[in-house]
Structure formats: structure tokens, C-alpha cells
N, C-alpha and C positions, 0 to 999 in steps of 0.2 A: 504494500500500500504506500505508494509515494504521492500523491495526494488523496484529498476525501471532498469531490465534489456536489457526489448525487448517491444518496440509498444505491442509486441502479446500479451502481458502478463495485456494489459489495458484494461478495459472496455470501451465504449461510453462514459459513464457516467463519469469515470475515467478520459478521455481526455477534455472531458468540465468542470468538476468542477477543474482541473491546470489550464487550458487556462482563467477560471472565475475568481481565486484566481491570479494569475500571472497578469488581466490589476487588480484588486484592487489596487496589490501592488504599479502597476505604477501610478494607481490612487491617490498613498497618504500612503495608509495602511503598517501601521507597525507591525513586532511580534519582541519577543525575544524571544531567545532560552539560554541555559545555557548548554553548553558542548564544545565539541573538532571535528573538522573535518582534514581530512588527502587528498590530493590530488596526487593520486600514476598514474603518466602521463609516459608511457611504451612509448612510441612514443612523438613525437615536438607537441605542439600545443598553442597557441597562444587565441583567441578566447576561446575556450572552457576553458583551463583553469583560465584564467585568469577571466572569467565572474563566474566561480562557485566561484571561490577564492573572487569575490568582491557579490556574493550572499550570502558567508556564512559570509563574515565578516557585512553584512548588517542585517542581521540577527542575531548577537549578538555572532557568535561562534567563539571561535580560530581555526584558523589555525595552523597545525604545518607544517612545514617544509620538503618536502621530496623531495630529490634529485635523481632521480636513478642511475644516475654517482660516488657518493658519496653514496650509499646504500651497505648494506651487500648481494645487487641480483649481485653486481659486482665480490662478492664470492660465488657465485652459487645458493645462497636462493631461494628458492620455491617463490610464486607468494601466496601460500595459507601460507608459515611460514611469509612469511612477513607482509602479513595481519594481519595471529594471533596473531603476533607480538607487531601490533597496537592497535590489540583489548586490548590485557592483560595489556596496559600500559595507557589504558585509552582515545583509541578514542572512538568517539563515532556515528562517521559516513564514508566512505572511497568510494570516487570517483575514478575510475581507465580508464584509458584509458590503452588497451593492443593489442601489433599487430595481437595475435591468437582468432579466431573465438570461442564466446561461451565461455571466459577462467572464465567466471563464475561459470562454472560447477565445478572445480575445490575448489571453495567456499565456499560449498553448507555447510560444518560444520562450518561457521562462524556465530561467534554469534550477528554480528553488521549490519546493512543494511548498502549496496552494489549501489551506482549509477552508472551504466554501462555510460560512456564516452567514448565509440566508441570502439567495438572492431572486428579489423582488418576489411575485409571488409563487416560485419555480420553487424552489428546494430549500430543505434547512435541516441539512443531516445529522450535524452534531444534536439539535434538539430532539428530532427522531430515536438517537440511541443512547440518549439521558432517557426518553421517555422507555424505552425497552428494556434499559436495566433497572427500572421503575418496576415495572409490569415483572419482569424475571424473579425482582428479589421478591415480592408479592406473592407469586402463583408459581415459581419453579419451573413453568412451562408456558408457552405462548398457542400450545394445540386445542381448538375445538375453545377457545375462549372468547366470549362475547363482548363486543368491543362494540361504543356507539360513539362515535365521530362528531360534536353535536354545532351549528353557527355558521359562521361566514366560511364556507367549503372554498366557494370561488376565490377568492381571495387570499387562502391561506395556504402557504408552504407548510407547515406542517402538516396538515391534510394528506397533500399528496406525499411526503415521505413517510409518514405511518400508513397510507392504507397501502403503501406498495412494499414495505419493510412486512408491515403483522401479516397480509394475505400469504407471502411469500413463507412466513416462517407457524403458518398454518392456522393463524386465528381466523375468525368472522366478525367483520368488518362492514359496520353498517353507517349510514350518514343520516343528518337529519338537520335539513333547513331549509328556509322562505325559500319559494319558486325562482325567485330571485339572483341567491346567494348559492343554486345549487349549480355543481360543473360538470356538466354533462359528458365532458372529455374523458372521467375518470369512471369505470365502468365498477358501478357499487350499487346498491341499491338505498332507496331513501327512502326512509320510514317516519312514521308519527313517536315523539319522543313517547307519550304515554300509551301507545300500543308495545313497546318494550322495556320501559324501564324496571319491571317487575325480574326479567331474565337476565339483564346481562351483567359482565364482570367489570367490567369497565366501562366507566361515563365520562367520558374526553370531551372538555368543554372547547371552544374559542374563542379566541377574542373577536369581536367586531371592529373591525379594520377601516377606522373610518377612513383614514391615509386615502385610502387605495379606490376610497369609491366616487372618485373623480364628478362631483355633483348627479349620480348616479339614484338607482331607488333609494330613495326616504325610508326612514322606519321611526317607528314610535317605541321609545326604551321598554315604556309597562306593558305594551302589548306584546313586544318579542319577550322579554322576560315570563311573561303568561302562555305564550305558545312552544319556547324554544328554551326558556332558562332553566335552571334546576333549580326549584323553589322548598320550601320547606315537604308540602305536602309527598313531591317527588323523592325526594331525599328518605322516607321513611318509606316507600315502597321498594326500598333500593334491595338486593339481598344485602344479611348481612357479612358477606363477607365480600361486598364491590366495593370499588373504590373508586376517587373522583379524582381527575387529574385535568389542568389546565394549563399553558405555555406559559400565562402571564404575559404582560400587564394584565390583570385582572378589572374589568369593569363590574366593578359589584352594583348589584341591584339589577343587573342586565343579562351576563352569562349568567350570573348563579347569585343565591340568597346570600348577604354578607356573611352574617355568621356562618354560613357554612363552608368558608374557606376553611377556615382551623378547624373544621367535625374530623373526629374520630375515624372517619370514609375519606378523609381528603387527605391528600400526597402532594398537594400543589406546593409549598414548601423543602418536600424527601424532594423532589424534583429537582428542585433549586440545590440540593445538597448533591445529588447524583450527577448533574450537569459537570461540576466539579471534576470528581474522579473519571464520567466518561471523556472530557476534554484531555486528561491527561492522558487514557489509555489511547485515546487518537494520535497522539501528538507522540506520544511514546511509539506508537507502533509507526510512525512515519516517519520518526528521528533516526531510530533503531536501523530501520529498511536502509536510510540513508549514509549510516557507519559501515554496513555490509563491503 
């Protein structure tokens, strides 16, 4: 694995031996590394950067410093001179989070591996297998597990790296949103959240993207919350051994009832801890590849 740009691009094998390596780490286990990482964040984010930034410095690597506000992209620089940029002065690994789909492609002559950090609404791997050693450490297993997908489908990169990660690795994979927000390119089925919420193992919330809905359909917060949120009443139909997990940012009162971020069913948090350790087993297995 010398870069991580897309689920598709993992094997089986691939996704359990990070998800293997990633509880070690939480387990105890240490590595170092010896070089330089760069965190080139094209869009806001919180979580994600900030969990690779304390991945790599747990790992032994520097950080440098990259601002895009303060960058020479504010004078029109490419997306691939900026990179080469890094490379030639001695990075030696470069996370990018970008709002255009695929802006890897643009890459492809770089000589440093690449950890895709979300781009626009294509893919957001790392998140996808924080979410899977989620679900592993949970259930032991990913076979014949009931999984609902639940919000702004179209719009969400997570979406399509978990439903094309869990189908692959044998769970069922269902979606559940406004006519709207559903993407028809991904071939899943869409269901009414309270014709399953009684069954499944997993209820995978979203966030509502408003970024991305370019003055697009309107919604009303209390009425998607009443059609599509997970409210209190839903929350006690749940079995008791599902669990709630969502990417964050969190819109409370909208995907899900406040208080029930912190219930006893919710992992939205383990989440936030696991992102941690899977970041590193990414980074570790691509560092490693690269001493070979």
C-alpha cells in the first residue's frame, strides 16, 4: 500500500490487517518513524485533521505547517506544484483533503505517497476504516450485519466508502433518505427508517451537508428530524445490542436527538478515538511499504 486513495483501491485483506494493526496500536503498541508529514486540508475540518496530525506526531514524525490561506494556492499554484513542492523540500508523506472529486488524478507524477482525506463528495477512506474498526471491535464480525446508512446519501463521501467497504466485506447495507438526497448511482436499496429500525445492528447517521447543496432543495430541520433523525422514541426501538455511529460534525436536533449523542448505543465519540489509531495503522503500513 503506497498510497490510500479510495476503499476500491483495498483488498479484504488490506482492510483487516489496518483494522488489526490500528486496535494493536490502541492496544499498547508502539513504532517510530523518522521523517516529515504535511497536512494540505483544501476544505474546514476538525476531526480529521486534527486526529492524523496527532497520528503522525505519535508516530515519531514532524509535522510541518500548512496553511492554505497563507499558501502560495492563494496565488494560483496548482494543487500538483504545491505538492511537488513538498516533495522537493523534503516531505515525506502528504494528507490532502480537496473539495474536487478524484483531485488525485492530478498527482499521479508525485513521487511521495498520497492519503486521500476526503475528496469533495467522492471518497473519505480513512473515515470509512475508523468506522470498520468501530463496527469490528463491537461485533467481531462484519457478516450478515444490519447496517442503515441514514441522511444526505448524495452528498456524502462516507456513504459511498462504507457501503462499498461493508457490502464487500459481507454486511447489508441499506440507505434511507429524502427523494432528494438519494444517489441513485450507488446501487443499494432505500428504505423507510421506521420500517427497520426495530432489526438492524447499526444506525449510521449523516450529517447534512449544507456546503455542498449549492442553493439546491430546501429542507425544514423538524421535519427531516421527524422523518429521517433518530429521535428518542426510535432510539428505544433500537435492539439492544445496536449501536449509533455518526462522522460528525454533528447537527443535533437534526440527524439525531441531543442527548442521545452520549447514550449508552452511541460510538460517535469511540469513533473519534479509533480514527486515531486507524490513521496511524494507514500511515504505518504506507511508511513501512516505503522503507522496503
Amino acid at each position: 500500500m503506497d498510497n490510500l486513495l479510495s476503499i476500491a483501491t483495498l483488498t479484504q485483506d488490506d482492510i483487516m490487517s489496518i483494522i488489526k494493526k490500528a486496535q494493536a496500536f490502541k492496544n499498547g503498541r508502539t513504532e517510530q518513524f523518522n521523517g516529515y508529514a504535511a497536512n494540505l486540508f483544501f476544505e474546514n475540518s476538525t476531526r480529521t485533521k486534527c486526529s492524523f496530525e496527532m497520528a503522525e506526531r505519535r508516530l515519531g514524525l514532524d509535522v510541518i505547517p500548512f496553511e492554505t490561506s497563507a499558501s502560495s494556492v492563494t496565488k494560483g499554484e496548482s494543487l500538483y506544484d504545491t505538492a511537488k513542492t513538498l516533495e522537493s523540500i523534503g516531505v515525506d508523506v502528504l494528507v490532502i483533503r480537496h473539495p474536487e472529486n478524484e483531485y488525485y488524478k492530478e498527482l499521479v507524477n508525485l513521487g511521495i505517497p498520497v492519503v486521500n482525506g476526503g475528496d469533495g463528495s467522492g471518497q473519505h477512506p480513512s473515515q470509512c476504516l475508523l468506522d470498520l474498526m468501530t463496527i469490528y471491535e463491537e461485533f467481531g464480525t462484519f457478516e450478515n450485519l444490519d447496517i442503515l446508512i441514514c441522511g444526505d446519501i448524495l452528498n456524502s463521501r462516507v456513504a459511498r466508502s462504507n457501503h462499498e467497504a461493508l457490502t464487500r466485506l459481507g454486511a447489508n447495507v441499506r440507505f434511507a433518505a429524502p427523494d432528494y438526497w438519494q444517489d441513485k448511482t450507488i446501487d443499494a436499496e432505500y428504505v423507510a427508517i421506521d420500517e427497520v429500525i426495530e432489526d438492524i445492528d447499526v444506525c449510521m447517521l449523516l450529517r447534512v451537508q449544507h456546503e455542498r447543496h449549492n442553493g439546491g432543495k430546501t429542507f425544514e430541520e423538524a421535519h427531516y428530524h421527524h422523518e429521517y433523525g433518530l429521535t428518542g422514541e426510535r432510539y428505544n426501538r433500537l435492539k439492544d445490542c445496536a449501536i449509533i455511529m455518526h462522522p460528525a460534525p454533528v447537527n443535533r436536533g437534526v440527524e439525531i436527538e441531543s442527548q442521545l449523542v452520549e447514550s449508552s448505543k452511541s460510538r460517535i465519540f469511540r469513533q473519534m478515538e479509533n480514527g486515531v489509531y486507524t490513521r496511524m495503522s494507514i500511515l504505518s503500513h504506507i511508511l513501512t511499504e516505503g522503507e522496503r
